[in-house]
C-alpha positions as CSV (number, residue, x, y, z in Angstrom):
1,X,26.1,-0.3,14.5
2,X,23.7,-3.1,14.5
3,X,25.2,-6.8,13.0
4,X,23.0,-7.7,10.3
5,X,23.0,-11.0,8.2
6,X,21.3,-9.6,5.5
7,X,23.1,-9.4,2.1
8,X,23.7,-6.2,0.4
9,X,21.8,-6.2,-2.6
10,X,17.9,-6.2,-2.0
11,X,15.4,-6.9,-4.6
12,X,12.5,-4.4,-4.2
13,X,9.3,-5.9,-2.8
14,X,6.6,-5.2,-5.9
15,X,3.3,-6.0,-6.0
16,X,0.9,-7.2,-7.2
17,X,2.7,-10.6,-7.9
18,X,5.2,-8.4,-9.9
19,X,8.1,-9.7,-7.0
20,X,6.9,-13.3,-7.3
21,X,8.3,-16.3,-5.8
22,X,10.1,-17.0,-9.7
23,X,11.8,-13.7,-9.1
24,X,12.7,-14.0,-5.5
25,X,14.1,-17.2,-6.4
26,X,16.6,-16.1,-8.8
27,X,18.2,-13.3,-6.7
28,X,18.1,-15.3,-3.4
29,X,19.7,-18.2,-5.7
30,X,22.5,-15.3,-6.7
31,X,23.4,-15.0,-3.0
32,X,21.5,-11.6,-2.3
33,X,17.6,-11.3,-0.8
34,X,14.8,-12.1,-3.4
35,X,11.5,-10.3,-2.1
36,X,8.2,-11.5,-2.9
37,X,5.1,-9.2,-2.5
38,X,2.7,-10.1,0.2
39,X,0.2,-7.8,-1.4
40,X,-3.1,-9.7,-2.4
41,X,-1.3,-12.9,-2.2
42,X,-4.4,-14.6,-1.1
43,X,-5.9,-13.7,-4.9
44,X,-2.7,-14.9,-6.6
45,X,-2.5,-18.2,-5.1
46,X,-6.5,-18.9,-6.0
47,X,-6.0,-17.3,-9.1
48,X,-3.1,-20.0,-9.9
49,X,-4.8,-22.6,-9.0
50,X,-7.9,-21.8,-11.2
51,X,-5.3,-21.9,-13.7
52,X,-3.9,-25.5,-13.0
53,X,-0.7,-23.8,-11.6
54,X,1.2,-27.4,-10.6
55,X,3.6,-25.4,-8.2
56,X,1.5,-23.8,-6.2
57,X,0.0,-27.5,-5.6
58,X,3.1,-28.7,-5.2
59,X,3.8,-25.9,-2.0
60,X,0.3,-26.3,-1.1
61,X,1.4,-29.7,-0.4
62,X,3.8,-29.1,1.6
63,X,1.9,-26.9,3.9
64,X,2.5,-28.2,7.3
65,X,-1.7,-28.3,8.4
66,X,-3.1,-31.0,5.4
67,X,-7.0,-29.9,6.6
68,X,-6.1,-26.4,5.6
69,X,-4.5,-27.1,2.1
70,X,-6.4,-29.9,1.2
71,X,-9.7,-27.6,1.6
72,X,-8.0,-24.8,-0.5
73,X,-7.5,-27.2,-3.2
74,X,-10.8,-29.1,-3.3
75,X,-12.2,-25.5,-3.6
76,X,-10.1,-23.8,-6.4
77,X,-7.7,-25.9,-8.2
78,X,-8.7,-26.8,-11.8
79,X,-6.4,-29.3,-12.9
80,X,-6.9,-28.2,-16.8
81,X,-7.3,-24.6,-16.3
82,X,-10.2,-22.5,-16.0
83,X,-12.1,-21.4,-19.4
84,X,-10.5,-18.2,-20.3
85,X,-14.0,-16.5,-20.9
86,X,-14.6,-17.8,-17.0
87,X,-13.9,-15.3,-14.2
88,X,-12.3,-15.8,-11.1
89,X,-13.2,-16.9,-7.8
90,X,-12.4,-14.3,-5.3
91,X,-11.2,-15.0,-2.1
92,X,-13.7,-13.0,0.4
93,X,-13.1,-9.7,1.3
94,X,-11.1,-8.4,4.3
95,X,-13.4,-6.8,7.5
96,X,-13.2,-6.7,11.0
97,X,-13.3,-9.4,12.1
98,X,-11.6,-11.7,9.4
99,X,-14.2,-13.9,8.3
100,X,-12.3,-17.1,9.0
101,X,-11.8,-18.7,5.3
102,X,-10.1,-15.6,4.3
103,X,-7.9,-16.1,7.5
104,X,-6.8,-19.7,6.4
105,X,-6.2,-18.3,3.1
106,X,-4.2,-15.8,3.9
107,X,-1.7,-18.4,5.7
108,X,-1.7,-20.4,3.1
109,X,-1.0,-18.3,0.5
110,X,1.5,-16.7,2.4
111,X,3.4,-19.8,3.1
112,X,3.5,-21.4,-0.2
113,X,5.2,-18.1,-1.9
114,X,7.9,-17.9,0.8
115,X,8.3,-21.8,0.3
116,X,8.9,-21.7,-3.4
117,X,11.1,-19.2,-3.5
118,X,13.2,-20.7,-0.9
119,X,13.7,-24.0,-3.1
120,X,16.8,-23.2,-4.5
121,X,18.4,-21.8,-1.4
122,X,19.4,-18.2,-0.3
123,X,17.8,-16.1,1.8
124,X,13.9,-14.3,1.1
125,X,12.1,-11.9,2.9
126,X,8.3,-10.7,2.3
127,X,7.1,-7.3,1.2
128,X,3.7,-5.7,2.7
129,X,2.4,-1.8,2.8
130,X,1.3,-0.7,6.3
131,X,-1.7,0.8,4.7
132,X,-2.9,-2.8,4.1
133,X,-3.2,-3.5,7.4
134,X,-6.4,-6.2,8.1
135,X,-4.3,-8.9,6.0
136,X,-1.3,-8.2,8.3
137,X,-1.7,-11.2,10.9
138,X,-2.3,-14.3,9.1
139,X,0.1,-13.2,6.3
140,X,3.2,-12.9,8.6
141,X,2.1,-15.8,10.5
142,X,2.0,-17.8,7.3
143,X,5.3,-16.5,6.2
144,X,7.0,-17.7,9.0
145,X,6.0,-20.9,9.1
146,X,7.6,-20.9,5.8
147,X,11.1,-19.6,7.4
148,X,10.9,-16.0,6.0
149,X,14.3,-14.7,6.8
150,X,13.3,-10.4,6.7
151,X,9.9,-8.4,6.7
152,X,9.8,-5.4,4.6
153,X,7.5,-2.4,5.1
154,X,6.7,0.8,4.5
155,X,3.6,3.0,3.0
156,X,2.9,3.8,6.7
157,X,4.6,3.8,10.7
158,X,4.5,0.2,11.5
159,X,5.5,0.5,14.7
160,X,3.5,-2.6,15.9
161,X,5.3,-4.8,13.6
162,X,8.3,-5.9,15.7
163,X,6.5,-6.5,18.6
164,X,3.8,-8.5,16.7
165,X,7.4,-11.1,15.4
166,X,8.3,-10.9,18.5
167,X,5.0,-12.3,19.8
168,X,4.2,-14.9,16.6
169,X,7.7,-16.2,16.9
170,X,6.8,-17.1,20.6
171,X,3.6,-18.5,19.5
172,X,1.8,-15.7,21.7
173,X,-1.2,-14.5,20.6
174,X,-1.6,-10.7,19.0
175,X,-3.6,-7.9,18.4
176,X,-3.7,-5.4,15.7
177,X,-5.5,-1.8,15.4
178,X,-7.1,-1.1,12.9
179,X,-7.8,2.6,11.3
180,X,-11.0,3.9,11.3
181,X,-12.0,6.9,9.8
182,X,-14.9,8.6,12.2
183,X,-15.3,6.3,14.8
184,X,-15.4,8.1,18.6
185,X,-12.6,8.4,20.9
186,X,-14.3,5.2,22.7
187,X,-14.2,3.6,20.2
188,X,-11.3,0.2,19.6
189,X,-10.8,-1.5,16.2
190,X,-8.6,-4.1,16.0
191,X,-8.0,-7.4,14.3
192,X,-7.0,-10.0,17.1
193,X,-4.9,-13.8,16.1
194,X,-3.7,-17.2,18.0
195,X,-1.3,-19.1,16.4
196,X,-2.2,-21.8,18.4
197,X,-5.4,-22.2,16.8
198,X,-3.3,-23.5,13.5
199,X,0.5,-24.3,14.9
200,X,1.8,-27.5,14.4
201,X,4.4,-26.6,16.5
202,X,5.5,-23.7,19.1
203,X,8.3,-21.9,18.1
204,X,9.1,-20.1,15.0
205,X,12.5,-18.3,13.5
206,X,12.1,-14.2,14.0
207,X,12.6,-12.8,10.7
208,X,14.5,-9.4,10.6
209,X,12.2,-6.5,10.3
210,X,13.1,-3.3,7.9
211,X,11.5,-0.2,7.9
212,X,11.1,1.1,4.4
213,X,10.8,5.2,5.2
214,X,11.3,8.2,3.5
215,X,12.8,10.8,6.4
216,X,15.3,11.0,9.7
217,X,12.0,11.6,11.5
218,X,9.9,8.7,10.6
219,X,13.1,5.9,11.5
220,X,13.4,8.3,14.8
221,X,9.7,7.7,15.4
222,X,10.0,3.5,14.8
223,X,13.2,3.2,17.3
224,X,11.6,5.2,19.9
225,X,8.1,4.0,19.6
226,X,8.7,0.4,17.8
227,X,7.2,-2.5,20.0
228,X,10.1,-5.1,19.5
229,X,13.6,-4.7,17.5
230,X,14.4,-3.2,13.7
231,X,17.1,-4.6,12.2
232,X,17.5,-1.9,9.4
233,X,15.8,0.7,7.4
234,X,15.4,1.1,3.8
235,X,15.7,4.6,2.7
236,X,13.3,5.1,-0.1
237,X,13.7,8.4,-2.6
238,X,10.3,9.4,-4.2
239,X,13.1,8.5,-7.3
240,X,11.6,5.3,-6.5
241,X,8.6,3.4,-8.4
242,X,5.4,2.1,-6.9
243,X,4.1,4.3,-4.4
244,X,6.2,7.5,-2.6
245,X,5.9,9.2,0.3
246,X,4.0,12.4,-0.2
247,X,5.9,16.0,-0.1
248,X,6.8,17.4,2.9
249,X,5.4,20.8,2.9
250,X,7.2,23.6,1.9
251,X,5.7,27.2,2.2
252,X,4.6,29.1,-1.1
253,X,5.1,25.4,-2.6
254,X,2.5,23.2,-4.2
255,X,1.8,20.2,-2.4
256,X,2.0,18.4,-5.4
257,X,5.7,18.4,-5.8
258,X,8.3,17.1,-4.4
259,X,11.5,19.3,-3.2
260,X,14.9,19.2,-1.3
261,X,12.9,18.7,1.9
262,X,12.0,15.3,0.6
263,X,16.0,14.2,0.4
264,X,17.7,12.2,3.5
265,X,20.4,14.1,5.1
266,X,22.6,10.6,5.0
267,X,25.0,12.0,7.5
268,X,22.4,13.0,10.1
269,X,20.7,9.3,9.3
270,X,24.2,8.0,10.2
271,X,24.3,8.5,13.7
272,X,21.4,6.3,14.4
273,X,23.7,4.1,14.3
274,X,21.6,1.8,12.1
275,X,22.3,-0.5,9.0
276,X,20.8,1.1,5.8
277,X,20.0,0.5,2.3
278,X,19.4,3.4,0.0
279,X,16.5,2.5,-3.0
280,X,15.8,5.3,-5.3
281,X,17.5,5.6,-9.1
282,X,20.1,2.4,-7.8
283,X,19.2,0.2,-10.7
284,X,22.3,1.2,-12.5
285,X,26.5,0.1,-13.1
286,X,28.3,-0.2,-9.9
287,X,25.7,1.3,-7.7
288,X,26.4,-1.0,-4.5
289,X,29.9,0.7,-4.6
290,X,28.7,4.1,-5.1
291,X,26.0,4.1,-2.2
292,X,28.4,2.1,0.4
293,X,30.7,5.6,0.0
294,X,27.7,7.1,1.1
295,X,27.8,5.2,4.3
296,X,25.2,2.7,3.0
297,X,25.0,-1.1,4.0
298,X,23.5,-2.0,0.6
299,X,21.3,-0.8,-1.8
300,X,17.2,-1.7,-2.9
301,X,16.3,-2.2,-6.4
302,X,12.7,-2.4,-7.9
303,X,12.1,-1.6,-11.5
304,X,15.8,-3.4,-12.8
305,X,13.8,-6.4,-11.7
306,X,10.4,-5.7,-12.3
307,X,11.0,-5.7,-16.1
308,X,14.0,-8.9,-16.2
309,X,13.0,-12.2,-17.1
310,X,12.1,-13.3,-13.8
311,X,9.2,-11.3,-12.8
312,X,5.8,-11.7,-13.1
313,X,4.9,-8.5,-15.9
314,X,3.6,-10.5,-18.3
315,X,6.8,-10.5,-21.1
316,X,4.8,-9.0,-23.9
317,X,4.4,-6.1,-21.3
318,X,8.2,-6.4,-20.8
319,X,9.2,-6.9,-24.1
320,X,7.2,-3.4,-25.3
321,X,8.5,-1.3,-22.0
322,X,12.1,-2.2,-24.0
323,X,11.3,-1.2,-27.4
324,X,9.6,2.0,-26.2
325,X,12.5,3.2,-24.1
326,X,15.2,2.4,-27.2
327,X,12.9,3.9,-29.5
328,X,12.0,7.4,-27.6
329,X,12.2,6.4,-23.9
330,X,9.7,6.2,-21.8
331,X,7.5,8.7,-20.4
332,X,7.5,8.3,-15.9
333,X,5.8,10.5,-14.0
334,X,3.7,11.2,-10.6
335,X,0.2,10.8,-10.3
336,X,-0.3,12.5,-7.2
337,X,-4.3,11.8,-7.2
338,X,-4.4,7.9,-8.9
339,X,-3.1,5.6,-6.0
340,X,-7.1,5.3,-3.3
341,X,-4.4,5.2,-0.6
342,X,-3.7,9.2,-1.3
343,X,0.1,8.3,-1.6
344,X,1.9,9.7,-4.7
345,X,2.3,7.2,-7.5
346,X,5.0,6.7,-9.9
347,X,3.0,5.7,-13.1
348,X,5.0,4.8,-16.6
349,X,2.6,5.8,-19.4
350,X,1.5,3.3,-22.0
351,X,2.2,5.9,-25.0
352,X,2.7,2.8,-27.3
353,X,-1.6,2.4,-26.8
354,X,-3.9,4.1,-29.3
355,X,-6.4,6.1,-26.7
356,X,-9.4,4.8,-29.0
357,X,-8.3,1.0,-28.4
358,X,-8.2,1.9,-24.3
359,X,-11.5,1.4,-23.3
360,X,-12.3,3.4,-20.0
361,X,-12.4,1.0,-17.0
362,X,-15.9,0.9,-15.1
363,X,-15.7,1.5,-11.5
364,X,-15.6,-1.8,-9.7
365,X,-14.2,-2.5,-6.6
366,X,-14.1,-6.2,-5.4
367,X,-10.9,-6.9,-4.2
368,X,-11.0,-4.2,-1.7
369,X,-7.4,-3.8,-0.6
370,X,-7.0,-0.2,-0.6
371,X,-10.5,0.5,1.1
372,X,-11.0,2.5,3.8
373,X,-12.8,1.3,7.5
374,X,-15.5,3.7,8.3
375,X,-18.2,4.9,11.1
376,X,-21.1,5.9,9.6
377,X,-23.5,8.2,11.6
378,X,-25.5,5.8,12.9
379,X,-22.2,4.0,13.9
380,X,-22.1,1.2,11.8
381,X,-19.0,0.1,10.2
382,X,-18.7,-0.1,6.9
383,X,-16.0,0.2,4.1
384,X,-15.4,2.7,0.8
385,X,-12.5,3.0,-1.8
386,X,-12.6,6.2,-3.5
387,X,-11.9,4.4,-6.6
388,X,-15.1,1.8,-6.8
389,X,-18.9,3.2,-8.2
390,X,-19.2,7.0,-7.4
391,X,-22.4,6.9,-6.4
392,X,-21.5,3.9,-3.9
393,X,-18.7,6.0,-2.3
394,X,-20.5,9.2,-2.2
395,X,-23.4,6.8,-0.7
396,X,-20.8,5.8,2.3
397,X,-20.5,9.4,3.2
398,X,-17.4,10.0,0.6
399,X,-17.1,13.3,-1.4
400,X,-16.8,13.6,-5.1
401,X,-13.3,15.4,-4.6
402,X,-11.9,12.0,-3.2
403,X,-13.1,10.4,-6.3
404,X,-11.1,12.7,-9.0
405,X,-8.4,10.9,-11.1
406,X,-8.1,7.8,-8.8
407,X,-7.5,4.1,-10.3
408,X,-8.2,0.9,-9.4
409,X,-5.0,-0.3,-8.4
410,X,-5.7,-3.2,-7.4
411,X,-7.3,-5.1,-10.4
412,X,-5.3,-3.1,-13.0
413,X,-2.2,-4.1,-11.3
414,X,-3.5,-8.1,-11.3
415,X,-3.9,-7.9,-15.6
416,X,-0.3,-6.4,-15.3
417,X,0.8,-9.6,-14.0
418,X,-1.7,-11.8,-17.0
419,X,-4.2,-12.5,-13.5
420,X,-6.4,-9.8,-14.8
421,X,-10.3,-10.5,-13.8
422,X,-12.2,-11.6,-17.1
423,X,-15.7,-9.0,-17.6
424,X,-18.0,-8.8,-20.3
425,X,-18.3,-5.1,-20.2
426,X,-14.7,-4.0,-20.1
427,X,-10.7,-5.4,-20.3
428,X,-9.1,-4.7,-17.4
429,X,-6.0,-2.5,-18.0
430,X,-2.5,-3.4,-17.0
431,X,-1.0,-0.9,-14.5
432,X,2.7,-0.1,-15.2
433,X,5.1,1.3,-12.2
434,X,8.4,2.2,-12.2
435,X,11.1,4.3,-11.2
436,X,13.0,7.7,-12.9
437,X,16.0,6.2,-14.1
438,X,15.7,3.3,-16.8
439,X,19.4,3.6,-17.7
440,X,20.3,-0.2,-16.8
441,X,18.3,-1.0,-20.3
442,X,20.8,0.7,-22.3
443,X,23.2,-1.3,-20.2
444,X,21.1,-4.9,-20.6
445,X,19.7,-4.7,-24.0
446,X,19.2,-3.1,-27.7
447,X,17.7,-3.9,-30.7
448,X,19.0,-7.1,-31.0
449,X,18.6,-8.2,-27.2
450,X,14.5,-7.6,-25.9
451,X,15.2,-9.3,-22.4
452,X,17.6,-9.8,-19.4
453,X,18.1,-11.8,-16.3
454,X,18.0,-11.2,-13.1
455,X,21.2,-12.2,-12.5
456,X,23.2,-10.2,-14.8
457,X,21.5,-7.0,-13.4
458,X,23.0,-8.0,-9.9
459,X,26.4,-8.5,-11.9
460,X,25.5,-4.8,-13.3
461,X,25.0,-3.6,-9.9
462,X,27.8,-4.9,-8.4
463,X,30.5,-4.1,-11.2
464,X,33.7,-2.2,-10.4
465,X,34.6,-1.6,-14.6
466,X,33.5,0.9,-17.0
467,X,30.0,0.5,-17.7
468,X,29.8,-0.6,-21.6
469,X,26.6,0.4,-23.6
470,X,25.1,-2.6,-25.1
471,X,23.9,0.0,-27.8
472,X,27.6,0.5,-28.5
């Protein structure tokens, strides 16, 4: 089996801002890997700063090209906060090309949340979802010049991903394709960067690469096809929060369920001979021990840390997640149509919200992470999220089918995190993930005790005695 200096407990990768540098911090303090989320991190750090965020300036600081920081700064930071009836800037939108601000911003941003969450020692690695893939250059670039130590990712077959380390940490330049729905067999997309257009130097630390995947066949695929080396895989239940893996198909079967076929055989995953963590319903007493009998390297945990002090949730968010699962528990399910990106998505209902006081959310779309590239038939690019307006999408050659029961994502999950877009038509509603099993609450808290820390779920994880109910 491959050597790996990775440690054994893994802090799931949760966007957006939900894994934040605070969060990463703590764990990689602990001595296992904090995870920040690269998703959207451009928005964060501008959002920050319009918020007089003193740590972000601090890392912005620090940022090895002063042109690039400086200019970030002079255009966003507000040193007393923004007015809270003020929007937000946005950061421009992703195309192909990049326009070139975005670029800059993109490794910024991605630099200064690796570099905080490094300040206290340890090791950190960086979350991002395949399916966001125009961000993907810059944002790997910038987290390496920040000394990322692993590169998480799933929500896809990112089999250009190793070779693309390979080539930044070479200073080489690289080339990404792009998806396009529609465009002609003739017909190339793809996102092209230099680091020497921005390196201070030549030469950068390879961080470890781990595929996050849900099946034998999908790690098969990524050794066989992968353009440089994998260090590890995470295996990824649809147990798991955030977004799953859709069901594999099983005759006379909905599609929208999920079955055996969806379970890794562990002892056929063995022989790959690869190190693995398992993620999935492992946020719970001794669970380290309990998957390393499995033949597991480690384990992955998301939602123990998404809701601990650490994490970005806003804590009157946290604080009610706690009080609804001692008073009843808390109702998780699927959402097989909500997530744009067609990926099942593991949704915890807010059944402490009156429906009158929850205001439907008007369908706007302008961060534009989860959109789709398309060829119209006139061939001209252009770009459609099946949650923004209706009639835009249907207007872009979209169906009204696509439309049904999706969400925003992508601004929903920013209030989650108290970065929420300000309108004067509607409140933009808080998003909340997680996975099946909320046990470790009975474990952290009670009536008494409304929050945790990250550390004492790692001490959870990693206990050998008899799990004591702190409801006892």
């Amino acid at each position: 089996m491959k050597n790996i200096n990775l440690p054994k407990i893994i802090q799931g990768g949760m966007g957006i801002a939900v894994s934040d540098w605070k969060l990463a911090q703590s764990v990689a303090q602990a001595g296992q890997l904090g995870v920040v989320s690269g998703t959207a991190i451009e928005n964060v750090m501008i959002r920050r700063l319009q918020d007089g965020h003193t740590e972000t300036v601090k890392a912005l600081e620090a940022f090895p090209i002063e042109t690039l920081s400086q200019k970030i700064i002079a255009k966003y930071y507000i040193a007393e906060g923004k007015a809270a009836d003020k929007p937000y800037r946005l950061a421009p939108l992703t195309s192909i090309p990049l326009k070139p601000e975005l670029t800059e911003l993109l490794i910024v941003a991605n630099f200064c949340e690796i570099y905080m969450a490094k300040q206290s020692g340890g090791q950190v690695g960086i979350n991002y979802l395949e399916k966001i893939t125009m961000p993907l250059l810059p944002s790997l670039y910038g987290a390496m010049l920040a000394g990322v130590d692993a590169v998480l990712m799933g929500a896809g077959i990112p089999i250009a991903i190793p070779g693309i380390l390979d080539q930044l940490s070479k200073g080489e330049a690289c080339r990404l394709s792009v998806p396009v729905t529609g465009k002609s067999n003739d017909q190339d997309f793809s996102l092209d960067f230099d680091p020497k257009q921005y390196s201070y130097k030549i030469g950068l630390a390879r961080p470890a690469f781990l595929g996050i995947i849900s099946s034998e066949i999908v790690a098969k695929t990524m050794i066989k096809r992968a353009t440089g080396s994998i260090e590890g895989f995470i295996i990824e239940s649809h147990f798991a929060g955030g977004h799953n893996a859709p069901p594999r198909k099983v005759k006379g079967q909905s599609h929208d369920a999920f079955s055996d076929k969806d379970s890794v055989d562990l002892e056929r995953f063995k022989k790959l001979d690869y190190p693995f963590w398992l993620a999935g319903n492992f946020g719970k007493h001794n669970a380290l021990q309990q998957a390393q009998e499995l033949g597991a390297y480690g384990i992955q945990v998301g939602s123990a840390f998404a809701y601990c002090d650490e994490s970005g949730i806003k804590p009157e968010i946290k604080e009610q997640v706690i009080k609804e699962n001692a008073a009843k528990g808390l109702n998780i399910y699927t959402d097989f149509k909500a997530s744009p990106t067609g990926y099942p998505f593991k949704i915890i209902k807010q059944t402490w919200k009156k429906a009158e006081h929850a205001p439907e959310r008007r369908r706007v779309c302008d961060l534009g992470y989860l959109r789709e590239a398309t060829v119209d038939d006139k061939g001209k690019l252009e770009y459609r999220c099946p949650a923004e307006s209706t009639k835009n999408y249907l207007a872009k050659g979209g169906t009204l089918e696509e439309t049904e029961g999706r969400q925003c994502l992508c601004n929903s999950l920013f209030a989650t995190v108290g970065l929420g877009q300000v309108r004067k038509d509607f409140i933009e509603p808080p998003l909340l993930t997680g996975g099946e099993d909320f046990s470790f609450l009975n474990e952290l808290t009670n009536a008494t005790k409304l929050s945790y820390s990250a550390k004492e779920i790692i001490e959870l994880l990693s206990s050998e005695n008899e799990p004591l109910s702190s409801n006892q």
